[in-house]
N, C-alpha and C positions, 0 to 999 in steps of 0.2 A: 769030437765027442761032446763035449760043453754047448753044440750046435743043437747036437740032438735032442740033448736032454731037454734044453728048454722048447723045444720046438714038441717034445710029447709031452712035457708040463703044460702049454696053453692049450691043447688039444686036449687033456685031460678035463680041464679048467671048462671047456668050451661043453662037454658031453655033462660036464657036473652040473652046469648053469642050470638053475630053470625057466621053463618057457613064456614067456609074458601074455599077463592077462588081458586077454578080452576085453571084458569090465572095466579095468582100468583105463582101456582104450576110448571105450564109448565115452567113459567118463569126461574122461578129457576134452573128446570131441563138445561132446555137449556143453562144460565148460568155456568151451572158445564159442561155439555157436550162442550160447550165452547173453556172453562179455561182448560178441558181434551186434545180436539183437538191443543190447541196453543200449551200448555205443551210437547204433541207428536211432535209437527211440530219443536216445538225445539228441541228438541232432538233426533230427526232425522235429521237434520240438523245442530244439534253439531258432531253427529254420525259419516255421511256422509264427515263431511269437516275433519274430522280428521284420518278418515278411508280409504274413498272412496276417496275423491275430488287429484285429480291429477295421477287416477292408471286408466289405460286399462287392458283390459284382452279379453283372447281369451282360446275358447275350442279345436282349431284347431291347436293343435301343438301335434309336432310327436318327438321323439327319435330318433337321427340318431349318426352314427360313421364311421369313415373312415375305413373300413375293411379293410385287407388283402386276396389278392387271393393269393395261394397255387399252383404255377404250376411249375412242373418239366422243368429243363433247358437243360436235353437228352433225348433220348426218349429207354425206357429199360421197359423189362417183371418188375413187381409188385413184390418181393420177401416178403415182407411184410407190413403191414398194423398196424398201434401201437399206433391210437386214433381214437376213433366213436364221432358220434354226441353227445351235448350236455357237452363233457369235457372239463375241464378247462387247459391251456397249460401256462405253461413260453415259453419267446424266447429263442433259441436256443432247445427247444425238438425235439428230432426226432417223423418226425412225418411218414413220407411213408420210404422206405430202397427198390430201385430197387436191380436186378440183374446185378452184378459189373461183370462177364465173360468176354463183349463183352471189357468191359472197361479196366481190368485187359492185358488183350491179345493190346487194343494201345497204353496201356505202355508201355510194354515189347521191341512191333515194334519202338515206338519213343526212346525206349533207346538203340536199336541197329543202326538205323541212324546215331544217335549222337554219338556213339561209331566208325560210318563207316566214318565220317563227320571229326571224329579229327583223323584219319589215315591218311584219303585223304589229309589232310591239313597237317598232320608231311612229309608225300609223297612226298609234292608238295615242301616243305622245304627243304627236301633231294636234290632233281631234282636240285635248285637254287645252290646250292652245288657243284653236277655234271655238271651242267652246267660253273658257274664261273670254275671249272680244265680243262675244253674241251678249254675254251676261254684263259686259258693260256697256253695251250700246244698249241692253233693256235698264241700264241702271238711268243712260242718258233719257231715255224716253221717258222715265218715270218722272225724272226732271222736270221735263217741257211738259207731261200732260198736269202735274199741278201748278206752274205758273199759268198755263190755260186755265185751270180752276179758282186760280185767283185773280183771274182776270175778267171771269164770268162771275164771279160774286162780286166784286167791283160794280162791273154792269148792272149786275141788279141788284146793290142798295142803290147805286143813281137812280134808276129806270122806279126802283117803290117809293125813292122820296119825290120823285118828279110826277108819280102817280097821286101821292098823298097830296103834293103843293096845288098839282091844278084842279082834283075832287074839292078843296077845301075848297077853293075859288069858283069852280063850281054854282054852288049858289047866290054869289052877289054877281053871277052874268059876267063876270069880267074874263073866263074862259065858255068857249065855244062849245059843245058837245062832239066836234071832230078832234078838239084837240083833247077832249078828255079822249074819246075814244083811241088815238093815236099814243095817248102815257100810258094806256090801260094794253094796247097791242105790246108796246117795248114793253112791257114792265112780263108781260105772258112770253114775250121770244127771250128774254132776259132767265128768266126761270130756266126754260128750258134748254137753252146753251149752258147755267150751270149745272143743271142735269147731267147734260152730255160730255161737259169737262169730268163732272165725279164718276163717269161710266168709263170714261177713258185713262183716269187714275186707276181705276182698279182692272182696267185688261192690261194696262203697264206695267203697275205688280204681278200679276198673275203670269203675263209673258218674260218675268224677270224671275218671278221661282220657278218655273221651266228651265228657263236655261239654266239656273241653279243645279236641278236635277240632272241637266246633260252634262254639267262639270263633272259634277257627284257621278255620274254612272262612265265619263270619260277618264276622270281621274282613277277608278276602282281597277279598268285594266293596267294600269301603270304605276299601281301604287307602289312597288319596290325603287327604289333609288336609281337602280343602275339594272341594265338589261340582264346581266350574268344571274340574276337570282328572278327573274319574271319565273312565272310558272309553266308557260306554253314553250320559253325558249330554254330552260332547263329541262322539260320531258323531251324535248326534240334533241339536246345537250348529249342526255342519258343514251337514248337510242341510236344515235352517232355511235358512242361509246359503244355499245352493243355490238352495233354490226361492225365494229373496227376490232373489236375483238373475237368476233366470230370470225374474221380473216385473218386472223393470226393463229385460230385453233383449225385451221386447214393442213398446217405442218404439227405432226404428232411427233413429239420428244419423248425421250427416255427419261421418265420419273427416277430411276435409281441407276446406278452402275452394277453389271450382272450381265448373266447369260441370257439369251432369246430363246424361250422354249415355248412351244402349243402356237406357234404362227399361223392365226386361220384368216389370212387376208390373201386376196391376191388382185393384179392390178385391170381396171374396168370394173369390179364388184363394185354396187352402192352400199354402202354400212351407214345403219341407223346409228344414233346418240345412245352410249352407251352399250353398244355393242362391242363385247370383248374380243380383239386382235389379236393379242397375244399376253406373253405372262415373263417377264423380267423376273431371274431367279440370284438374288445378292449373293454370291458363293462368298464373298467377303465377310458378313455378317450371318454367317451359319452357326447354328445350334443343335442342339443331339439332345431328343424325348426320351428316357433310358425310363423302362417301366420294369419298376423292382416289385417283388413282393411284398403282400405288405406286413410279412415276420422281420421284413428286412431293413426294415427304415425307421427302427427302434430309435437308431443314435447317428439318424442322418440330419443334418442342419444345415442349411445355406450357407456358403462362404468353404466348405469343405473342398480338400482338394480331388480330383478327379482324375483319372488316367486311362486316357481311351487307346483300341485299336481299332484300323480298318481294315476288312478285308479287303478293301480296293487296292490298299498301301502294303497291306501284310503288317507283320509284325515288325518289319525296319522302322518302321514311322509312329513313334509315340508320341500321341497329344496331350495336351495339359490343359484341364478345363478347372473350372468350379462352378459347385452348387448353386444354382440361381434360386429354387424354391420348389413348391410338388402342386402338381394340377389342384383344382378345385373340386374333383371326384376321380372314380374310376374309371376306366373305360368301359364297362360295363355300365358304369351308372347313365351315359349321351351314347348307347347303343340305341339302333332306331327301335330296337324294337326288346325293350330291357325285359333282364329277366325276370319271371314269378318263384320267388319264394315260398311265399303263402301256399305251400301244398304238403299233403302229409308225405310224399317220398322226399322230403329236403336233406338235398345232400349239401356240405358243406365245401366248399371250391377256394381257394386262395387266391385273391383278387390283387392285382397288380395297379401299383400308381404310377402315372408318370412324372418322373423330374426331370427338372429343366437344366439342363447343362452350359454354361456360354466356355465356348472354345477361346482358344491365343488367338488375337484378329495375326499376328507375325506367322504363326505355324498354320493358318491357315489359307495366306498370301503363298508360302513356300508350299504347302500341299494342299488344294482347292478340296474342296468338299462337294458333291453331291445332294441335292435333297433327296429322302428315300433309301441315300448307303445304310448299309448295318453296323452297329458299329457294338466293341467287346467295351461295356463301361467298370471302372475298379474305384468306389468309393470308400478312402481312406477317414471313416468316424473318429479315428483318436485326435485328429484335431479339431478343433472346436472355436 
């Protein structure tokens, strides 16, 4: 009985209840929906400022690196060809080998110059030699032709005092008129032999500053000390040099270490000087042009850190660069052919700068780089 009663007592209890409100219900929901959204707003908002709040970023950044171009510096048939595309080089590899012939053959000519160059100069040496003995055998002649001269002045003061004794005599008959005539011939052949002494002193001299002259123009080619610095055996020296170094620019090396891309040689082709072969790309020393807006580069400064991804690598592979600095214009501004603003439809467009990024040289040995990949850039401004 006691079963019952209470078993129609909560039955009673249960019909007496009343039904719950609706209202109430929303209410609640809305309540939690609420305390859900603020809950979100926070933390996305813790998220964001710990995360997010002080980093730009841009999908518009590229890979770039200072390449090397590959161009021969003579111009020689192709003898061989000893790297394709896509291989990897150290510097100094040979990487093209001309035909050394033409080259071979203007050493040999520069080393017989030079060979002709210090004969001429030992020659010219000699001559200075010959020369200084002509100029002192004209020294000796000049000797002997004034001992002549004083020996024909000799002659004729005897021959005019021998003239003057027998004229005076002369008139008291004690000389002849042959023997005057004979004082009076010596004393006329006396004059004129010293004539011919004083004609022969000065062709002495004159053939002795002659040879003076031939010292002076024999000594002019020789005037350095020593052969190594002549001027004919040094331009011959130089041009040696030249063509010994034009046979050693027959073998073309790799200026940098890098990959081989754009290989326009093949073997038999002649290639001019200067003519580019190909193009050495340093995946070692890569960089990333990341071209931001420029709302966005308020509180960008060099030395900030960087955080790149590739889609080559995917998102597994994070890099770590920093700011190097920002172009010297837009890319708008070295377009060939730049825009006109000066027109009354001017719309305003958002111009993008590029900066410079230098990657980890270690993260870029473990994951190489491409020039040209694309690359996600996230610059973090709060550091400074």
């Amino acid at each position: 009985m006691a079963d019952l009663s209470s078993e129609r007592f909560v039955a009673d209890e249960a019909v007496s209840a009343p039904p719950p409100d609706p209202r109430a219900r929303r209410r609640k929901a809305l309540g939690i929906l609420t305390v859900a959204l603020i809950a979100g707003a926070l933390i996305w908002a813790a998220w964001y400022a710990l995360t997010q709040a002080g980093r730009v970023s841009t999908e518009n950044a590229y890979v770039g690196a200072d390449t090397a171009q590959v161009t021969p510096l003579i111009s020689a048939p192709v003898a061989e060809v000893r790297v394709a595309n896509t291989q990897t080089v150290r510097a100094g590899d040979v990487l093209v080998v001309l035909d050394a012939a033409d080259a071979r053959i203007a050493v040999a000519e520069a080393e017989s110059a030079l060979a002709q160059a210090e004969q001429r100069f030992a020659q010219s040496r000699a001559n200075v030699g010959a020369a200084q003995g002509r100029l002192a055998a004209r020294g000796a002649d000049i000797v002997q032709a004034r001992a002549r001269l004083r020996d024909a002045e000799a002659t004729l003061a005897r021959a005019r005092a021998e003239l003057g004794r027998r004229e005076s005599l002369a008139g008291t008959g004690a000389v002849s008129g042959d023997e005057l005539t004979a004082a009076q011939a010596a004393f006329q052949s006396a004059q004129a032999a010293r004539e011919l002494a004083v004609a022969g002193v000065r062709t002495a001299e004159a053939t002795r500053a002659a040879a003076g002259g031939e010292v002076a123009a024999a000594a002019a080619l020789v005037q350095p000390t020593s052969v190594g610095v002549a001027p004919d055996v040094a331009a011959a020296r130089a041009r040696l040099a030249e063509a010994r170094l034009n046979l050693q620019r027959t073998v073309i090396r790799a200026p940098i270490a890098g990959v081989v891309t754009n290989k326009q040689v093949q073997v038999g082709q002649r290639i001019a000087a200067g003519a580019p072969v190909m193009t050495i790309v340093p995946t070692g020393s890569a960089f990333v042009d990341a071209n931001f807006k420029e709302d966005q580069l308020a509180k960008v400064r060099p030395g900030q850190p960087v955080v790149l991804h590739s889609d080559f690598y995917g998102d597994d592979v994070e890099y770590r660069g920093r700011v190097v600095g920002f172009a010297g214009g837009t890319g708008a501004a070295f377009a060939l052919i730049p825009a006109q603003n000066a027109t009354g439809n001017w719309i305003k467009v958002v111009q993008r700068l590029p900066v410079r990024i230098a990657l980890d040289p270690e993260q870029l040995r473990a994951h190489p780089l491409r020039i040209g990949l694309s690359m996600h850039a996230e610059i973090d401004t709060r550091a400074r």
